[in-house]
C-alpha positions, 0 to 999 in steps of 0.5 A: 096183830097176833104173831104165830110164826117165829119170824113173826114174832123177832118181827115184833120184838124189832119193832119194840125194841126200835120204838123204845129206842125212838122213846129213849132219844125223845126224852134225851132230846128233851132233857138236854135239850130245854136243860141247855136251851133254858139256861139263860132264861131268868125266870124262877118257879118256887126258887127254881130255874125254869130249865129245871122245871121243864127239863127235869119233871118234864122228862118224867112226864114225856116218858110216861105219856110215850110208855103209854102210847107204846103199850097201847100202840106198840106192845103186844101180848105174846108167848115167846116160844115155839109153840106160839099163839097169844097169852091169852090162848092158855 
């Protein structure tokens, strides 16, 4: 998807703002939720509760596999102005 027009193009700003939005909420869910979810659990890597390993490096991770799904599915390349047409076209 190229956007030309401006409508176009506060189209595709909504739509990744929302799926950074969607991202931001996956990885809150995720920390939070094996950080309270684990807590109980007695079981220790390298001196270290198992929510903490899940939770915290796992955050990490879950956040750098999505920003790539949205660079890759999401983001597109364009110049923000009135004359339009992709960066690429300079």
């Amino acid at each position: 998807m190229k956007p030309t027009t401006r409508e176009e193009k506060n189209q595709q700003v909504r739509k990744e703002a929302k799926a950074t939005v969607i991202l931001f909420v996956i990885c809150f869910l995720w920390h939070v939720g094996f950080g309270y979810g684990l807590s109980g659990v007695p079981i220790y890597v390298c001196n270290l509760p198992l929510w903490w390993i899940v939770s915290t490096p796992g955050v990490f991770v879950v956040g750098v596999v999505g920003v790539i799904f949205l660079l890759k599915k999401v983001f597109v390349n364009f110049v923000l102005d009135e004359e339009g047409g992709d960066i690429n076209d300079r």
